[in-house]
N, C-alpha and C positions, 0 to 999 in steps of 0.2 A: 759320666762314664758311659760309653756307648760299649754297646751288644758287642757288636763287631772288636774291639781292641779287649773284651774281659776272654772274648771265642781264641783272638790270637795269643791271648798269656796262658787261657788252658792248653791251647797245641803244643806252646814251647817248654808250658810245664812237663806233657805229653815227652816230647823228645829229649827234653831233661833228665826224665825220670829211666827211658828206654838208654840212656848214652852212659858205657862205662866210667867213671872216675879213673883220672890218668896215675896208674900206680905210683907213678917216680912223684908225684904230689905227695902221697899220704905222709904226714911228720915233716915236711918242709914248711920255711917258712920263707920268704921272700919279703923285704925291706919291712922286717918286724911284722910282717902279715903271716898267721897260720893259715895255710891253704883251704886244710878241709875245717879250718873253724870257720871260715872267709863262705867255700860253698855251704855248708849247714846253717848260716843264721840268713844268706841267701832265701836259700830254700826256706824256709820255719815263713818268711815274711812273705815269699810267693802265696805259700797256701797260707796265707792268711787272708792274704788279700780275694785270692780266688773263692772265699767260703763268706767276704763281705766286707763292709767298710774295714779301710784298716785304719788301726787305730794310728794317734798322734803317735806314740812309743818305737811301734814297729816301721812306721814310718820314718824318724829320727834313724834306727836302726837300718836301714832300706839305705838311707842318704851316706852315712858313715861307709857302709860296704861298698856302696857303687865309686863313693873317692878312692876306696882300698886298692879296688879292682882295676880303676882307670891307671892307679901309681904301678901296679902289680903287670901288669899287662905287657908291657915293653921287656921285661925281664922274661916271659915264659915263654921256655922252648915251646917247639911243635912237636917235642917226643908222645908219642901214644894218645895224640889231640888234643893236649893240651889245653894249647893255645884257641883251639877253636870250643873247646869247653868253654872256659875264662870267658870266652866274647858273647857266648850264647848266657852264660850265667849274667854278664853285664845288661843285655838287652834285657834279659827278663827282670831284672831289677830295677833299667830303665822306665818300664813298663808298669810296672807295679807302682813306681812312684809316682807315675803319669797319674795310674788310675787312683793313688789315692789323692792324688791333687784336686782330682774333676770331683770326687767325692766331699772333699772339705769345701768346695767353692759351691756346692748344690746343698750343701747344709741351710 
């Protein structure tokens, strides 16, 4: 895991954390996906990762959300950013699972 790619998951956690959740989300579900259950177990596994190796567990969990995400994607509007939340949640999940890749392989 390099410096550089743990620096860009803290920024995006950064602007994650700064960017409203799109109201027309809260209590939706899209193809059997809860939205904000979808961003919260996101998020829970970003900052895990961001605070150190992630474990096997949250990682497994990381893998499941980012398939949810990728099936979820095509269906959300661009009402109130939606869509551009979704993609930024995606990358950062991307990322996370990167870094706990390079973590398991430096084991």
């Amino acid at each position: 895991m390099s410096e550089s790619e743990v620096a860009l998951l803290s920024r995006m956690w950064e602007e994650h954390m700064r960017a409203p959740f799109p109201p027309h989300m809260r209590g939706r579900e899209i193809d059997g996906e809860d939205m904000v259950l979808l961003d919260a177990d996101i998020a829970g596994c970003v900052v895990s990762s961001l605070s150190g190796p992630l474990e096997e567990k949250r990682r497994e969990i990381l893998l499941v959300c980012l398939a949810a995400v990728e099936k979820v994607l095509p269906s959300i509007d661009d009402e109130d950013g939606a869509s551009e939340y979704y993609k930024h949640l995606r990358d950062m999940a991307a990322l996370a699972v990167e870094l706990g890749n390079a973590n398991a392989r430096s084991r």
